[in-house]
N, C-alpha and C positions, 0 to 999 in steps of 0.2 A: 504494500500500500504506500502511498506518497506520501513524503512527511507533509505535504497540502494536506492532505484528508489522512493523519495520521486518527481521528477517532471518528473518520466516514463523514466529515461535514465540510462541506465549501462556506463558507463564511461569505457576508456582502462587506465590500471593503467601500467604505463610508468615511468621509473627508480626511483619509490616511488612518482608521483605524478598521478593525475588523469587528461585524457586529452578528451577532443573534439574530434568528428572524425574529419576527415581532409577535411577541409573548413565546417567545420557542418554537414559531411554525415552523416547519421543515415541508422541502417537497423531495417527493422521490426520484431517481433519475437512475434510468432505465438501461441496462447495454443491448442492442440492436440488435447485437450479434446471438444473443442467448436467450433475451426476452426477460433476461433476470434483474433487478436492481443491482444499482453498479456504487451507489453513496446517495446521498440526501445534499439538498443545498437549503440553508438559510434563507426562507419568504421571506420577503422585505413589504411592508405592508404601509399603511398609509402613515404612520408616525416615521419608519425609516425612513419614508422619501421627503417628509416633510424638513429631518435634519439636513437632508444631502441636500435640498435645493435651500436653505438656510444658508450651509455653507460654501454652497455653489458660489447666489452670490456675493456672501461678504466674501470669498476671493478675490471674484470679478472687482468689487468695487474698492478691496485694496491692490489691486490691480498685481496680483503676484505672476501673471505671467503677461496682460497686458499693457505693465507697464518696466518689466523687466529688458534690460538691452538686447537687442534681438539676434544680437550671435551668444551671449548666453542662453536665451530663450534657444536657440539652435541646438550649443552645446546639450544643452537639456535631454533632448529629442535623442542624442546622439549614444545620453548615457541609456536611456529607456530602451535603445536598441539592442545595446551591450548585456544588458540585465535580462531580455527578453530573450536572447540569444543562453545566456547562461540559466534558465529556465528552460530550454527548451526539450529536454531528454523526458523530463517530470511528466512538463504541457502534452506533450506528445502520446505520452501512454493513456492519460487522464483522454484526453479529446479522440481517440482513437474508441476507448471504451464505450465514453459516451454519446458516440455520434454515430458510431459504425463504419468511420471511414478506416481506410488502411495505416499503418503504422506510420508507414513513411511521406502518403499526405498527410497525414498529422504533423508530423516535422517539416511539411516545407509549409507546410500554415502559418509557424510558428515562426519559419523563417521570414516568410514573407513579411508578417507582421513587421520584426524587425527593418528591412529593406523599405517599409512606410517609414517609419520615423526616420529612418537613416535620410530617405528621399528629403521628406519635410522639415527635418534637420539643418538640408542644406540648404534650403529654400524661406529660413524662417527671417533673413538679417537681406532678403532682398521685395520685399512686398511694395513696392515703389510706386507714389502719387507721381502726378507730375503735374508741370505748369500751364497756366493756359492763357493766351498773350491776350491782353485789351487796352493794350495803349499805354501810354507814359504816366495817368492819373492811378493805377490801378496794378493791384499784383495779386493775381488769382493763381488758384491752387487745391489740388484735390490731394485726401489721403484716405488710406483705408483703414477701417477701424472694427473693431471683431463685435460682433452680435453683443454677445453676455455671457447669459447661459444657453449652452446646448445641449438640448435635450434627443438621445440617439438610438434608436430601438432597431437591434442587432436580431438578424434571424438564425436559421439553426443551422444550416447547411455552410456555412465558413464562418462560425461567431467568431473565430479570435481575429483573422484576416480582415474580416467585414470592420469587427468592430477597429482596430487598426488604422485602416484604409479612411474613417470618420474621425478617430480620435487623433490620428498624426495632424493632419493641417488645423481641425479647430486648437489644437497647441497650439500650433505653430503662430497662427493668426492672434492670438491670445485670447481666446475664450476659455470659460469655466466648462466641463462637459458632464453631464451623466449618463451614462451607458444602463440600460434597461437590456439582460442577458435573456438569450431564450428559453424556456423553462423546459423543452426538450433538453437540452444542451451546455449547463449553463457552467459545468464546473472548470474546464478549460480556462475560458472569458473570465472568470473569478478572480483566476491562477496570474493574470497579467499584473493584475491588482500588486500583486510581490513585484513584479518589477518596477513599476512606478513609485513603490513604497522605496526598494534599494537606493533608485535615481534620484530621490531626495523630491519629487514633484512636490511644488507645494501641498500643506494639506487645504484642501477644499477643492483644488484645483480638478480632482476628477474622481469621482467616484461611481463602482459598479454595482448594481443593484439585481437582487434573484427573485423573481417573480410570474406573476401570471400576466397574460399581454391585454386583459380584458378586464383586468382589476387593476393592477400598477403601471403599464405598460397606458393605460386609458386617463387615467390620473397625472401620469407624468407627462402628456402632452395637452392634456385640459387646462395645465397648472399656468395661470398668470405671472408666474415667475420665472416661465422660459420664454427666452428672446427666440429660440431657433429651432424648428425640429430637422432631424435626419433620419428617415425608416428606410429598413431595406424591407421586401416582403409581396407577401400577397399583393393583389389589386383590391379585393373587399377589405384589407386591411388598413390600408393605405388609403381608400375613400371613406374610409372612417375617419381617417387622422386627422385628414384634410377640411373635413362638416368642422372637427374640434378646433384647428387651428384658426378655421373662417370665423368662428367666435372671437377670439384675441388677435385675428389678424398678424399671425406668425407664419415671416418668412418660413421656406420647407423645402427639403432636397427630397426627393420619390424616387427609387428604384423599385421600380416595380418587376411584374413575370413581362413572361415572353412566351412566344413559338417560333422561334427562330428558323429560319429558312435556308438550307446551302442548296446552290444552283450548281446542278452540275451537267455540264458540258463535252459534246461527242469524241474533243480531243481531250477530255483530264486524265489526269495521271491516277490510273483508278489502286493502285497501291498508297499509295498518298493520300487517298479519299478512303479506304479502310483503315488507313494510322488515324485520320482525325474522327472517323465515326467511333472508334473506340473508345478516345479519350473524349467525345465530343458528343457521348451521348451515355456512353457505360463508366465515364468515371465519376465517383461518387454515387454512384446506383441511379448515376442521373439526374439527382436533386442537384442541378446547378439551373439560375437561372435564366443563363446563356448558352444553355444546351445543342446539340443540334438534333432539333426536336422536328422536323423535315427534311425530307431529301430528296429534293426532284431533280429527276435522273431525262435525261433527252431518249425520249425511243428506241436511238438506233444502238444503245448501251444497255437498255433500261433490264433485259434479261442475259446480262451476263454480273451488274451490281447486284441485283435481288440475291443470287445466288452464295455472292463474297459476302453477302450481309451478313447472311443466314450461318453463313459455318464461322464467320466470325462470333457471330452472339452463340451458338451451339458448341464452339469451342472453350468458350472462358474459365476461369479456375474461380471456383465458390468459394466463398470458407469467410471467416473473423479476420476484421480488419488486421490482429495480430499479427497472423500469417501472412499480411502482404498477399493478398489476391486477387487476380483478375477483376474481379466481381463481389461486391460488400451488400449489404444489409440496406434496406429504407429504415427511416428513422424510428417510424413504429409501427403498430400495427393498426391503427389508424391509415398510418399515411399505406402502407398496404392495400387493404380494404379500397381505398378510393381510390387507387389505381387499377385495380380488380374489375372494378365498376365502370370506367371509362372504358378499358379493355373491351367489356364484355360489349359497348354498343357499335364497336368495330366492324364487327361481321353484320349487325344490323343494316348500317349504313351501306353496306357492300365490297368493304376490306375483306384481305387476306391475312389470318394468322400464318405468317411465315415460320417466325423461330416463337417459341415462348409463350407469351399470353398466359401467365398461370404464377400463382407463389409453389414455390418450392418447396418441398417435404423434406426438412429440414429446422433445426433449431432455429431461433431467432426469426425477423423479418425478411426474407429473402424474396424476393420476385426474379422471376425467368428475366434473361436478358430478353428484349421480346424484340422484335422487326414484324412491322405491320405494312404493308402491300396490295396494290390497288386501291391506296386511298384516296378519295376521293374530296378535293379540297375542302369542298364545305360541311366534311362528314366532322362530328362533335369532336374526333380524336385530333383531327387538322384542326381544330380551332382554337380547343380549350389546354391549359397547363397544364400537364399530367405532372411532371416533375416526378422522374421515375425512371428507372432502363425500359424505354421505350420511344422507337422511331418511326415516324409515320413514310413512307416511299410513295412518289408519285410519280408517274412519266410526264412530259413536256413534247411538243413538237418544234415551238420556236422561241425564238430568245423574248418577243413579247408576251408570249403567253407565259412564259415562267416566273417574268418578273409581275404581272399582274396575282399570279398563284402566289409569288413569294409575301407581293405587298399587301395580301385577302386575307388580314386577320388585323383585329383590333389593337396588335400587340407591335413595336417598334424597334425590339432590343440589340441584336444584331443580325445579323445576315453573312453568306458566305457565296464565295464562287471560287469554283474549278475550269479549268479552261488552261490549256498551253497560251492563247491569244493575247498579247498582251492590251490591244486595243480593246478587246472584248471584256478585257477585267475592269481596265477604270470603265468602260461604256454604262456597263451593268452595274458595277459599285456606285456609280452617281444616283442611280435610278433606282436604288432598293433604296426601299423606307425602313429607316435603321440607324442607332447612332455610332457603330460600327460595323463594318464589314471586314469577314477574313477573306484573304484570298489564298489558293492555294495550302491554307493551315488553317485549322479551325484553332481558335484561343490564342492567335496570332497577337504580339503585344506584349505588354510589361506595366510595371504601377505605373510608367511615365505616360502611360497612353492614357487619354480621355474617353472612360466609360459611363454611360448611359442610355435610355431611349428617349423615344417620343409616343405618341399615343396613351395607350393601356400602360405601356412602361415604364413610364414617369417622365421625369422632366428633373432640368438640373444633369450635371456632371461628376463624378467623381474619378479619382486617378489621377495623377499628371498634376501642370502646374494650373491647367484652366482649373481643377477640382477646389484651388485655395480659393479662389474667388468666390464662393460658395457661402466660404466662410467668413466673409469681413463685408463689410458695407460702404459703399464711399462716401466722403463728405465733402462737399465745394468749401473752400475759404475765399471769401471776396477782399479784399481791404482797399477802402479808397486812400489815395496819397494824397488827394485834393488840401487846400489850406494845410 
């Protein structure tokens, strides 16, 4: 066991100290792999949140990181990476258990994490206003200045990366933050809590909260005492937040789902197009929300890919994220079940069970790798989130008809093409509605890249240096010289 959960509890790390849930609640937290409780994490309940955002913000308003020098405020970022990195062995085993991913995405999670601060780190001593010329009476000037408090609701499928990828720039920018963990997931995300504690982060400056997303999670962005929200998640989640924030009128970053579309074309490199359907639909059991969750294939290909799908997803190695395998666990049985069920309206619609279609007989959450075939754009399985090992195939006859098929879903998040053409890629990457496209590689990019959508998918960017802007507000200074 971790010396984290040396007596089986994740504790909520509350303005630099570690607390109790409120009155002793505990929640149970599940391993994916086994179906067994894995530890308990400390509820945080409405008296917890009420101290965290108490000392949110007399942080903010003693301004301990927005008004600290901003290659210290860098340095900062730089030690939180160090510490996160020296965490990472712990993080790793803990987030593996209770997420169901593999051992060693758990460690590049962890890593990742790091390589955000490290990024925003370097980026926190360059956030530059600048001048705006009106003549000889006058000296204007803008500068950017951080929200307050950030209030950031982490989902279950990357909490530590996710949450990361949010907390690095509102550092950086100087806002106060607090992190609301996923109650699926939450002990990893806890566990950061230690490194932010080693790096000396002010206290009040950020704290992590365990809870439910429809009691705390509903509280923390109702609360008038956040300047800012950031959700990653659901769309009915997320149109929730949004009703709450239209009340207090707070700023909002949304990543929402997706159904993401790769286009693929009669000359790709269809070995290259099985490397990325792998990781691009069957890693993480598919609960990513940038998945490649379509795959329209052009006619004169379309029955020789179906095929490479099928013994791809019918070859994978099953087993506990421990083991590093192919193929890991859905997060619960829940999330299961509702995969089960979108499946089953597949052959309704007039798809092909090709591989899978079925949970596995087996411990723990497992579902078949599945590849579904002859489907039909407008059939419920093309339209709606599954978030799961599962791929929807369609054939195509021309470059317009695919990109109409690509853009025929409410959802915006990314998109992908295949094709040797190089005119053919940027032609068609202009023309997908999406606010990235891979080409060639699915998951193509790095945290420098700017992710997000449009539509269903949200709105707002994260990643990269456009992501910082998210985070801080501008302000005009005018000054007359007149007299």
């Amino acid at each position: 066991m971790s010396d984290f959960l040396r007596d089986g509890l994740a504790r909520n790390y509350v303005a630099g100290s570690w607390v109790e849930g409120d009155g002793g609640a505990r929640l149970a937290v599940e391993d994916p792999g086994t179906a067994q409780d894995f530890a308990d994490a400390a509820l945080a309940g409405e008296a917890t949140l009420a101290r965290a955002l108490e000392a949110a913000r007399a942080s903010f308003d003693r301004g301990d990181l927005a008004d600290m020098q901003p290659s210290a405020r860098g340095r900062l970022l730089l030690r939180v990476a160090r510490e996160i990195r020296a965490i990472k062995a712990e993080g790793a085993e803990i987030l593996c258990r209770e997420s169901g991913k593999t051992l060693d995405a758990a460690r590049d999670e962890f890593e990742e994490a790091a390589l955000y601060f490290e990024y925003y780190g370097g980026v926190a001593d360059k956030i530059e206003g600048k001048s705006i010329p009106l003549g000889p009476d006058y000296v204007d000037y803008t500068i950017y200045e951080p929200h307050g408090v950030s209030a950031q609701v982490v989902p279950w499928n990357f909490p530590v990366s996710i949450a990361a990828r949010s907390l690095a720039p509102s550092m950086a920018a100087g806002n106060a933050t607090i992190i609301k963990s996923p109650e699926l997931d939450p002990i990893a995300l806890a566990l950061l809590g230690k490194a932010l504690e080693r790096a000396e982060v002010p206290a009040g400056a950020v704290s992590i909260l365990n809870g439910i997303g429809g009691d705390l999670g509903a509280r923390l962005v109702a609360s008038s005492a956040v300047d800012q929200i950031v959700f990653t998640g659901s769309v009915p989640t997320g149109q929730a937040i949004l009703r709450a924030a239209a009340n207090t009128i707070i700023p909002s970053l949304m990543e929402l789902g997706g159904k993401s579309a790769a286009v693929v074309f009669a000359d790709a490199d269809l070995d290259e197009l099985m490397k990325s359907l792998q990781s691009g639909i069957f890693f993480n059991a598919g609960q990513v929300c940038s998945a490649m969750a379509r795959v329209l294939v052009h006619r004169s290909i379309y029955d020789e890919v179906v095929p490479r799908a099928v013994s791809l997803a019918d070859g994978l190695k099953v087993g506990h994220g421990m083991d590093n395998p192919e193929h890991t666990p859905v997060i619960s049985a829940t999330q299961l079940s509702r995969i089960e069920t979108l499946i089953s309206t597949a052959e309704q619609d007039g798809a092909r069970i090709a591989a899978g279609g079925r949970r596995l007989e087996c411990e723990g959450h497992f579902m078949a790798p599945t590849i579904l075939a002859d489907v039909s754009p407008n059939a419920r399985v093309a339209q709606e989130e599954i978030f799961g090992p599962v791929t929807c195939i369609t054939p195509f006859e021309t470059e317009a008809e695919a990109i109409a098929m690509a853009n025929g879903t409410e959802f915006g998040l990314v998109a992908g093409v295949f094709t040797r053409d190089l005119a053919r890629s940027h032609r068609v990457a202009r023309k997908l509605r999406a606010g990235q496209v891979f080409v060639n590689e699915w998951f193509a990019g790095g945290i420098s890249t700017p992710f997000g959508g449009i539509g269903k998918s949200g709105f707002g960017r994260e990643k990269g240096l456009e992501a910082l802007y998210n985070y801080v507000r501008t302000k005009n200074i005018a000054i007359s010289l007149k007299g």
